[in-house]
C-alpha positions in Angstrom: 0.0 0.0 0.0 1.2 3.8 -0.9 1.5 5.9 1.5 -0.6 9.1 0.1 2.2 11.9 -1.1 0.7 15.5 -0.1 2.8 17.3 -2.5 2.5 20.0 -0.4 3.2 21.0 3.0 0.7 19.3 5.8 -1.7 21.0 8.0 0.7 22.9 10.2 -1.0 23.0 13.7 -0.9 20.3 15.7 -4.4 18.5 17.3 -5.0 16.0 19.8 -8.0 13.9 21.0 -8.7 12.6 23.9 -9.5 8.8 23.3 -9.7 7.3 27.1 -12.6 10.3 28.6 -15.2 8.2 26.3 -16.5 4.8 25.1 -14.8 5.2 21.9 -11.7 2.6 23.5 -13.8 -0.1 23.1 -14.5 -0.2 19.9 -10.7 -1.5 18.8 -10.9 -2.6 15.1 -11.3 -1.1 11.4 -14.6 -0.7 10.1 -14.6 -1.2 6.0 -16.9 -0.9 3.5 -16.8 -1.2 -0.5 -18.8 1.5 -2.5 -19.9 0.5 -6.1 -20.3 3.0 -9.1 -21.7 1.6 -12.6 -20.0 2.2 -15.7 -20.8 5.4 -17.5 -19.0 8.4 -19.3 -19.1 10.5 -16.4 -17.7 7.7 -14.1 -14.7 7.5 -16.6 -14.3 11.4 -16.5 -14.5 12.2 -12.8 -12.7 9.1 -11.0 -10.2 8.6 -13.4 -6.7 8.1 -11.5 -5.1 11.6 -11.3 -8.4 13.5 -9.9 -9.3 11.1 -7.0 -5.9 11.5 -5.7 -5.7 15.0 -5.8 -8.6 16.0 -3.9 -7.7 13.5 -1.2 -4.6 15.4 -0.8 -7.5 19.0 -0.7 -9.9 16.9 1.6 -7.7 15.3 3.9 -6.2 18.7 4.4 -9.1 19.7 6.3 -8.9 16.7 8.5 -5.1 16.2 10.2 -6.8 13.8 12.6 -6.5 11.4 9.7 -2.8 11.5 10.1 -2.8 10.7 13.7 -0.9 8.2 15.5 -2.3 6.7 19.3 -0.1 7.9 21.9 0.5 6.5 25.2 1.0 8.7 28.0 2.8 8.1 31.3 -0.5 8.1 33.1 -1.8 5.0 30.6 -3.9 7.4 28.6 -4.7 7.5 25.1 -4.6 10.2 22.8 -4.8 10.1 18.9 -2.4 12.8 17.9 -1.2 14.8 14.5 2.1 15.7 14.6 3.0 17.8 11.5 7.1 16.7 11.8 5.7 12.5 12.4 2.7 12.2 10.2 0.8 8.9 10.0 -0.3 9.2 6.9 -3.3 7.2 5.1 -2.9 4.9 2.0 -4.3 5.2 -1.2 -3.7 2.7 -4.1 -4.8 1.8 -7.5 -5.6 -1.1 -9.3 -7.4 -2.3 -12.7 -9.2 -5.5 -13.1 -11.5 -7.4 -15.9 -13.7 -9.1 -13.0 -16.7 -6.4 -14.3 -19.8 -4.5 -12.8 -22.2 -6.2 -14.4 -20.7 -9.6 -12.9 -20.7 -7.9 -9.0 -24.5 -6.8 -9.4 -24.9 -10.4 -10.5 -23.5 -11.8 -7.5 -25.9 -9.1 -5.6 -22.5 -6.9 -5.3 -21.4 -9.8 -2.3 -19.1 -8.4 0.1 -17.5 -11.9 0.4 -17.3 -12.1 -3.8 -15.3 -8.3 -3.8 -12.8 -10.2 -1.6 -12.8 -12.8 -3.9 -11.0 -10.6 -6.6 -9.3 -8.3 -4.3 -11.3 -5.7 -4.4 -10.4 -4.7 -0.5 -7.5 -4.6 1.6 -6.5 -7.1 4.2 -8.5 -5.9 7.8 -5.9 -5.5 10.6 -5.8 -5.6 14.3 -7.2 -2.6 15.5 -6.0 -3.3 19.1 -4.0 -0.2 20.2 -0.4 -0.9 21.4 2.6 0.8 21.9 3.7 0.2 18.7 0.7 1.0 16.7 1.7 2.8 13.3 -1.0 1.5 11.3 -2.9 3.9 9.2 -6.4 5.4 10.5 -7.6 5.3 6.7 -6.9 3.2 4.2 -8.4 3.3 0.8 -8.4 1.2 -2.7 -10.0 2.0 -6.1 -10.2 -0.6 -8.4 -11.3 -0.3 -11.8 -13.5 -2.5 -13.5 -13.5 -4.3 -16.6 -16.5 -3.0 -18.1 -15.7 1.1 -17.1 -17.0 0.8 -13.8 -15.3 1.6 -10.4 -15.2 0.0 -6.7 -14.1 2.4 -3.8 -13.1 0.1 -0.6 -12.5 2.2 2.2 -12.1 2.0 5.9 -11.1 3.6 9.0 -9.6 2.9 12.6 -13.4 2.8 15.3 -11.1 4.4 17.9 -11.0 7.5 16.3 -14.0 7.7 13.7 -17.5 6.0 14.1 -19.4 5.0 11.1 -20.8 8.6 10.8 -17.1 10.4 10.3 -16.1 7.5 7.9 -18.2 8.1 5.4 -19.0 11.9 6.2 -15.3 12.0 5.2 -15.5 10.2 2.0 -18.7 12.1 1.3 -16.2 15.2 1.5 -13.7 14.0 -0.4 -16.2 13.0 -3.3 -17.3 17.1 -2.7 -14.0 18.3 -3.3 -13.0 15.8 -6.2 -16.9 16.7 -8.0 -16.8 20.7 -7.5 -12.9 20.6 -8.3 -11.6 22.5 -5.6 -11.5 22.8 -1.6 -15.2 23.0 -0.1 -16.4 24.0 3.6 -15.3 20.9 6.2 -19.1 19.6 7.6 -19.5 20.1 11.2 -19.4 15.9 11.7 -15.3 16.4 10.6 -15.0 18.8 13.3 -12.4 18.9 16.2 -13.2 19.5 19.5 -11.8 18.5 22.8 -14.7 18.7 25.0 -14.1 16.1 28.0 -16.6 13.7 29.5 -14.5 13.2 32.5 -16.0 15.6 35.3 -15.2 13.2 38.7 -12.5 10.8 38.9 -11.6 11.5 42.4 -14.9 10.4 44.4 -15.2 7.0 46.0 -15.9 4.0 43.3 -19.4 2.5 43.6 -20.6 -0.1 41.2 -20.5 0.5 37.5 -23.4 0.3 35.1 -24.5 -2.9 34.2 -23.9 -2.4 29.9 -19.7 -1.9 30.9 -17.8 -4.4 32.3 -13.8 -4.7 33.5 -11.9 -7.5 34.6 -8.3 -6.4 35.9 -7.7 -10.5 37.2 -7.6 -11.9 33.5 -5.2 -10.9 30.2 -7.0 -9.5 27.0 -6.9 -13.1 25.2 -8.6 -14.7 28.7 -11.6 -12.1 28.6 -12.0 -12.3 24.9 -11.9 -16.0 24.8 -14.7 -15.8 28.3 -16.9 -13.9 26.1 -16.9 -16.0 23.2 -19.3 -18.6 22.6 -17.8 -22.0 21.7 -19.3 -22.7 17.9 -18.7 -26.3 16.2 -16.4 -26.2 13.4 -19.1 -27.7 11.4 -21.1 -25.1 11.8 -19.2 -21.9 11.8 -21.2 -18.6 11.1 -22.6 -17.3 8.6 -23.6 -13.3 7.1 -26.5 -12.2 4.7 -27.7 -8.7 4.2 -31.6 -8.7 4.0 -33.8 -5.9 2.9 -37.0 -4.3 4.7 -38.9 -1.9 2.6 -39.1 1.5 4.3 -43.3 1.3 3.5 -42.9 -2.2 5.7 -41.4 -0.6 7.9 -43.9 2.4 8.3 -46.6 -0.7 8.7 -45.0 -2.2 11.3 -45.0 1.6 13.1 -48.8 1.5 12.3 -49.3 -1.9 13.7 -48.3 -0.6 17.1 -50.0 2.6 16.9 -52.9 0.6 16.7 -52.6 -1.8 19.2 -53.7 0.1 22.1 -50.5 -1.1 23.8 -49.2 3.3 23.6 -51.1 5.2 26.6 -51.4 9.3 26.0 -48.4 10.6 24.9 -46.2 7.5 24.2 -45.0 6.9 20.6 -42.2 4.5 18.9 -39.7 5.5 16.5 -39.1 3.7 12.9 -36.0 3.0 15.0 -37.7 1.0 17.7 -39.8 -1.2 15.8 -37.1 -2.2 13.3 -35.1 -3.4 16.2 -38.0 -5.0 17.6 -38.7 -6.6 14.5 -35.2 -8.0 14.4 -34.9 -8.9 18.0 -38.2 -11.1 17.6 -36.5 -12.7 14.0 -33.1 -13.4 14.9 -33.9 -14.8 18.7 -36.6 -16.9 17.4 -34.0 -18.1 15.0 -31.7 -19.5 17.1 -33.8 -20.9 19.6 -35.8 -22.9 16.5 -32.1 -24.5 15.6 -31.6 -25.1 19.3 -28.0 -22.6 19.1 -29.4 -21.2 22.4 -31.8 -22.3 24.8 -35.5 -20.9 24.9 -35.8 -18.2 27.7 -35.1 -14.5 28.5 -33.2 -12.4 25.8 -31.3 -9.2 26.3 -31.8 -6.6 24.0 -29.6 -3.6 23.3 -29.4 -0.8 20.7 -26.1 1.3 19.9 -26.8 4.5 21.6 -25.3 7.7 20.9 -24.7 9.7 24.3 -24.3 13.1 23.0 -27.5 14.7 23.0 -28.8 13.1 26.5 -24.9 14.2 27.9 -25.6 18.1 26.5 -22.0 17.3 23.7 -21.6 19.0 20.4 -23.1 16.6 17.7 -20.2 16.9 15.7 -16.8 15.5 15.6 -14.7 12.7 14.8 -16.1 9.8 16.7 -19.1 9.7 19.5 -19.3 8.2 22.8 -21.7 5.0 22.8 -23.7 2.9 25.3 -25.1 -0.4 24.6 -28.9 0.5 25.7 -30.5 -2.4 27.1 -33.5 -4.1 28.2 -34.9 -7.6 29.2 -37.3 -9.3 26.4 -39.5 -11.9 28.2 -39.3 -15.5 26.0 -43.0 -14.6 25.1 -42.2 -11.6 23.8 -39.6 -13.0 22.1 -41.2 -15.8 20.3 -45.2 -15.4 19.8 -45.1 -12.4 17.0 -48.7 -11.6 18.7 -46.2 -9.7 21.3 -44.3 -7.3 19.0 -46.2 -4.4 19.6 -45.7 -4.6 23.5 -41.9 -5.3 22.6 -41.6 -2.5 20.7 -43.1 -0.3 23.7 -40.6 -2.0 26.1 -37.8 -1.1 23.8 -38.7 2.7 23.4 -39.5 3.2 27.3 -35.7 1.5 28.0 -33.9 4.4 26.0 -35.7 6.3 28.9 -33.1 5.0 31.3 -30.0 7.0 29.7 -30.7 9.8 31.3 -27.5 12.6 31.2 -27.3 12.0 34.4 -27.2 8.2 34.1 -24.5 8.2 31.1 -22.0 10.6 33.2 -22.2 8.6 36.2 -21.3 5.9 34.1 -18.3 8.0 32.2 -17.1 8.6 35.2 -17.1 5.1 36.7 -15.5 4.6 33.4 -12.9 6.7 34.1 -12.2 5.8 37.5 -12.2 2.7 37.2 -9.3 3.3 34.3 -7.1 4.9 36.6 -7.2 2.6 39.3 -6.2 0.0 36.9 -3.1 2.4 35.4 -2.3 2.9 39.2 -1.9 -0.8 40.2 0.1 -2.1 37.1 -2.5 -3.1 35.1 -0.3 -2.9 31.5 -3.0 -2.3 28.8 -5.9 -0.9 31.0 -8.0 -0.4 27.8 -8.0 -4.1 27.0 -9.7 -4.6 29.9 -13.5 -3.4 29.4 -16.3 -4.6 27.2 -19.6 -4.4 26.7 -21.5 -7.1 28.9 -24.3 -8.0 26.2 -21.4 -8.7 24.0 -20.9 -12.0 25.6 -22.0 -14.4 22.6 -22.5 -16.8 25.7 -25.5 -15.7 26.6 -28.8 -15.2 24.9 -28.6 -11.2 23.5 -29.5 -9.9 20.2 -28.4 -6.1 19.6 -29.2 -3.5 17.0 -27.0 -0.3 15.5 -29.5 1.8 13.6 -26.7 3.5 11.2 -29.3 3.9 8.7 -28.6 7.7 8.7 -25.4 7.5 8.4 -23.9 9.4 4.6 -22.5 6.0 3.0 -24.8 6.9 0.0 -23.8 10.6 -0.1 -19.9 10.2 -1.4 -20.9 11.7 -5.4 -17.1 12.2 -7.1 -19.5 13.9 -10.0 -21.1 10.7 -11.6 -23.9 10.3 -9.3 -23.9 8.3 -6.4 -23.2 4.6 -5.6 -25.4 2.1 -6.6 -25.0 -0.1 -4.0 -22.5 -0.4 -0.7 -21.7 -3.2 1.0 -20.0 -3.7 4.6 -18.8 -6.4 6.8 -20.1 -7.5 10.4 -18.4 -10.2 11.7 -20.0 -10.4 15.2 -23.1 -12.6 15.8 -26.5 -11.8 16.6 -25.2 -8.2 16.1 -27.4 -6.5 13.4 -26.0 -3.7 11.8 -28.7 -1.7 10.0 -27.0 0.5 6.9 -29.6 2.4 4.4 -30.4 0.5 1.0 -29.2 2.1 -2.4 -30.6 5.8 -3.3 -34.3 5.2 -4.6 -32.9 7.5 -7.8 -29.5 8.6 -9.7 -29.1 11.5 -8.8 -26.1 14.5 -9.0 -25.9 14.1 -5.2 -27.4 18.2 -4.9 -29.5 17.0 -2.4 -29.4 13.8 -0.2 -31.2 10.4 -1.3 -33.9 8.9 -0.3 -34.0 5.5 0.1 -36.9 2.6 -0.2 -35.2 -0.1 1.7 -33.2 -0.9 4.5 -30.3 -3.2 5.0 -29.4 -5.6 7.8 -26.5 -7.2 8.1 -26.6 -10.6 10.0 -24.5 -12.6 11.4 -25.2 -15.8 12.9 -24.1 -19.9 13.8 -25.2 -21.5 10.4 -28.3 -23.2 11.9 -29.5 -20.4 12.9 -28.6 -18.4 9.7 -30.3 -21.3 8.1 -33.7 -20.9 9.8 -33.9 -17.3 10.0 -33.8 -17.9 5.7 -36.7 -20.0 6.0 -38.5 -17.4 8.4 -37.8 -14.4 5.9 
């Protein structure tokens, strides 16, 4: 991989971000995602070679976090930092192929067929160590045989959520379509505001979504919170699709229950995670995976609006929401309007007071571990519904996030594809742009699209379900 030559001088001011006063620690690995365009004079003319590379150097000048290395400090903190004399810059290569458009969309643009022909780059360990140098983006264009293009793309979690990602390649696409530097959106913004307010009161118990373990190495607790699956098994990923008009039904259907008393609503968001929490737990307690009972569920929750924070910057402190789902609710679909109630009325919970008591057990609980020899201290938390031993089925409503948006002047991308590797994890991006459009306003899509992952039996009935 090239390291990207500026061919000019880098931004000139240093910047630092404080990784350790939020949640962002925990999310240690590289999110990636392919972006296809379709073959057309205009994809030719604007993401030929020369002219994506060039306004990646304009874009990226805008964003010096991009360059950033994790530092280490005495204390066990962690910082990403840009220093303009030690620059860790991002990669950008170039390839051409014959494997063709027309032969992706055939193979419904598969994530696991683009790796088949090399379309990506090899996903490292995003586990931060003292000798981390590994880039925070990385990008590929490939150029297909029939004229059209695939942009893989991905980014360290540590130090940008899904949101930054592809707000960043939506900028870059900006800059490369209106040839020329354009105004940095408020989501690329810097800003050191600190969730740390109390490190120094006595420690009381910690919230029940954040666990730490100072008794057992890194490889112990990952290994304790991995469910043992038979080789012959293994997992299995799919992306299905719900149609946003389903998905206003299902809304309907628990309007007009009766379940709501005066004044209590559900979001889209809260019946699509019902919807998958009833689909995926029923799954794998029809192919015996787990057995029948109680199931957590928990949604990705984005702490910056209950906490008072900016909503902008370069990654955002999250909180596994979650709430109890009785095995009734779970399994008779009769109950999805009452589990759709219980899942809006647990986001009540996450109060700002709730969330900065928990930062700052967070934080406490970090020091004391620095203090008494503890080597890695941020290897040492997780998020307790993560443990695949026990029966939880989770849900990251990301379908606002831009990864339709990134227009280099030949429309947007026809389709995206990701990668979740976790099971019983559902990921929920948007579905392509309902029109092709010049990308002067954002698109609208019809669908929905969940990526799954789960044991193969379970995979296997949740097919027959859909």
């Amino acid at each position: 991989m090239a390291k990207i030559d500026m061919g000019e001088p880098l931004p000139k001011e240093a910047v630092s971000r404080r990784i350790t006063g939020d949640t962002q620690l925990m999310f240690q690995f590289y999110k990636p995602c392919i972006q296809c365009y379709d073959p057309s004079a205009l994809t030719c003319a604007n993401m030929s070679e020369d002219r994506p590379h060039r306004f990646l150097i304009t874009a990226l000048h805008g964003c010096p976090l991009l360059f950033g290395q994790f530092k280490i400090h005495p204390d066990l903190t962690i910082s990403l930092d840009y220093d303009p004399l030690h620059s860790n810059s991002p990669t950008l290569e170039f390839q051409r192929l014959s494997v063709t458009y027309s032969q992706l969309r055939a193979q419904s643009f598969s994530y696991s067929v683009a790796k088949q022909h090399g379309l990506d780059i090899a996903i490292p360990d995003g586990s931060i160590t003292r000798g981390f140098d590994k880039p925070m983006l990385m990008v590929k264009v490939t150029y297909l045989g029939d004229g059209g293009v695939a942009l893989f793309s991905m980014t360290n979690h540590v130090a940008f959520d899904g949101n930054a990602m592809f707000g960043f390649i939506a900028h870059w696409a900006r800059c490369n379509r209106l040839l020329g530097s354009v105004e940095l959106p408020a989501d690329l913004e810097s800003y050191a505001t600190s969730l740390v307010t109390n490190t120094n009161k006595p420690l009381v118990d910690g919230p029940v979504e954040i666990s730490v373990d100072a008794t057992r190495t890194p490889a112990q607790i990952s290994v304790a919170n991995s469910k043992s699956i038979a080789s012959a098994n293994g997992v299995q990923a799919c992306v299905f699709a719900i149609s946003v008009a389903s998905i206003q039904q299902l809304k309907e259907q628990v309007e007009e229950s009766g379940v709501l008393g005066d004044g209590e609503w559900v979001s889209s968001n809260n019946v699509v995670a019902a919807f998958i929490a009833q689909c995926v737990a029923r799954a794998n307690t029809e192919a015996q995976v787990y057995e029948a009972g109680e199931w957590t569920m928990f949604q990705a929750l984005d702490m910056r609006r209950p906490l008072g924070l900016p909503l902008r910057g370069l990654g955002s402190p999250l909180i596994l929401a979650e709430c109890q789902a009785s095995a009734a609710e779970i399994m008779d679909t009769a109950m999805f309007s009452r589990l759709a109630k219980r899942i809006r009325q647990s986001v009540d919970k996450y109060t700002g007071e709730y969330l900065q008591g928990a930062m700052d057990w967070m934080n406490q609980s970090y020091t004391l571990l620095a203090q008494n020899g503890v080597l890695e201290p941020w290897r040492h938390f997780w998020f307790t519904a993560l443990n695949t031993n026990e029966r939880a089925v989770g849900v990251s409503c990301m379908n606002r996030i831009p990864i339709y948006d990134a227009d280099f002047g030949a429309g947007w991308p026809t389709m995206a594809r990701s990668f979740n590797p976790r099971p019983n994890y559902i990921i929920v991006f948007p579905g392509p742009p309902s029109t092709r459009s010049t990308g002067t306003s954002p698109p609208e899509y019809e669908a929905l699209h969940l990526y799954v992952t789960l044991e193969r039996p379970a995979m296997t009935a949740l097919r027959a379900d859909a």
